[in-house]
N, C-alpha and C positions, 0 to 999 in steps of 0.2 A: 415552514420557510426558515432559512438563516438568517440570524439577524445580523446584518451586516456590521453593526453599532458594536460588536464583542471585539475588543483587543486582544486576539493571541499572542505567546510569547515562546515561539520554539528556541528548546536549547540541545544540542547536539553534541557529544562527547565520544571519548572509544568506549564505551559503558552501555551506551544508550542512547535515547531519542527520546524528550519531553516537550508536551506541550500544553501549557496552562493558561486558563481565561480566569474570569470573575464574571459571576449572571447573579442578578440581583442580591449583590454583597456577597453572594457564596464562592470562595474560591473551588475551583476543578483543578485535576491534573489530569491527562493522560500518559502515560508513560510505555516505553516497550525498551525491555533490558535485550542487548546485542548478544550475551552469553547464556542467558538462558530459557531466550525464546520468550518469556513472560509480558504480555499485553494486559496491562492495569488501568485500571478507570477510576479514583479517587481513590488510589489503595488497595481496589478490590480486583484480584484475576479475575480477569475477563474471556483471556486462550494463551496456550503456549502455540507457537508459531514459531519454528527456527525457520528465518526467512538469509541464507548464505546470501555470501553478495561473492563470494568465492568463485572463480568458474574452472572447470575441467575441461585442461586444453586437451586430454584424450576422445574427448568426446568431436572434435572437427579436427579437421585435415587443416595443416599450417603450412605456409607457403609466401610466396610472394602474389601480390596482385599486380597486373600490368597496368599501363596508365588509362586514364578513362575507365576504370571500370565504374563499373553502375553497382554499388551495394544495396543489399534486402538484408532483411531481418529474420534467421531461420530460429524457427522453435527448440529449444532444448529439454526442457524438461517441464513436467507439467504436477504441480500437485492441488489437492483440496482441503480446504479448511473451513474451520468456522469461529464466529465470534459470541459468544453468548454473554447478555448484557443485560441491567436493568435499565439505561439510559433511556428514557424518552423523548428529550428535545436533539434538535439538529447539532444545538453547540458542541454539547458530546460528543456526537457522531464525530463532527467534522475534527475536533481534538485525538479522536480516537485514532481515525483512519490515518490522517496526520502523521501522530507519533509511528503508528503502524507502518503505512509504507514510504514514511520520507515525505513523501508530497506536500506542497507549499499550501498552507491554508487560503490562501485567498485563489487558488485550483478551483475555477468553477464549477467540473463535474465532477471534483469532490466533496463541495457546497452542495451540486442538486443531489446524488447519491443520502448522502447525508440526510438532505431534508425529504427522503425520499422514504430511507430508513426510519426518520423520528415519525412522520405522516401516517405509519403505517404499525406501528409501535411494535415491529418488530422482535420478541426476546432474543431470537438466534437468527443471526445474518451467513452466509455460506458464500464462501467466494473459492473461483482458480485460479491459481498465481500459475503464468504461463512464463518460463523465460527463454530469451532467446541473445543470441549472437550475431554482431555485426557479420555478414558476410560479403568479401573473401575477406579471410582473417589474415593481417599482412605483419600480426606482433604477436610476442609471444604474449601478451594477454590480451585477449581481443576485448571488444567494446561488448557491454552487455547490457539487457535493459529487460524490466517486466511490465506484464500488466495482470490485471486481476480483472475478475469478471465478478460480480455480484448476484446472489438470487436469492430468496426469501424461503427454499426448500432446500431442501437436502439430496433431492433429488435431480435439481439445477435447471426445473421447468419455467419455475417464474423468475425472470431475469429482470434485475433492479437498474443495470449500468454496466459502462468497464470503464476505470481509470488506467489509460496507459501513460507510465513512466519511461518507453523509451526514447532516449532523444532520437531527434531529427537525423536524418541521412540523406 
């Protein structure tokens, strides 16, 4: 379980994304650098992960949308990764994922995920970053959002959760 009691402190720069607690006197950091892909856990690489926030308008048709339309969310591109870690409590986790994909710690199904990962004591976690595109795309840079799916194999049978970061439409 999470302990709700931990004070997170995300800080966010063009550089990177950090997020640090204190558990019983011990400071933690999590960290993930925006240039070179590096996801750190007290120092120690835990994955490289270039996670673009970039999107390529060759990949959808640009145009105007008429009024009323009804927008979805189409898939663009899909990769796999993994996280390999010695962390065992949730606080971790949930500092981890955090720093990793943006997501606000107090995200509850980034809390359960988390204490879902530490409950199970996980060394390598495996997830799919799916991203996708507001559609109809009415600007030249359309609206974009991911979500990640979690599973405890490498093979992606046993599935832990999905945190989706896309906003609302």
């Amino acid at each position: 379980m999470v302990d709700d009691g931990i004070a997170y402190t995300m800080v966010e720069d063009e550089n990177g994304r950090s997020v640090s607690y204190t558990k019983d006197g011990v400071f933690h950091e999590a960290r993930y650098d925006f240039n070179t892909g590096v996801l750190s856990y007290d120092g120690k690489c835990i994955a490289i992960a270039q996670v673009e926030t970039e999107f390529d308008p060759q990949l959808v048709n640009s145009g105007v949308a008429p009024f009323a339309t009804k927008y979805t969310w189409k898939l663009y591109e899909t990769k796999n990764g993994d996280i390999t870690s010695d962390i065992i409590d949730a606080a971790g986790w949930v500092a981890t994922l955090a720093s990793f994909l943006g997501a606000p710690v107090s995200n509850p199904t980034l809390k359960t995920i988390a204490a879902k990962f530490a409950a199970r004591y996980l060394p390598t976690v495996y997830y799919t970053h799916e991203k996708y595109y507001k559609d109809p795309v009415e600007t030249s840079r359309p609206q974009t959002g991911s979500l990640y799916k979690f599973y405890s194999d490498s093979l992606h049978k046993d599935y832990l959760g999905t945190i989706d970061l896309r906003p609302s439409i």
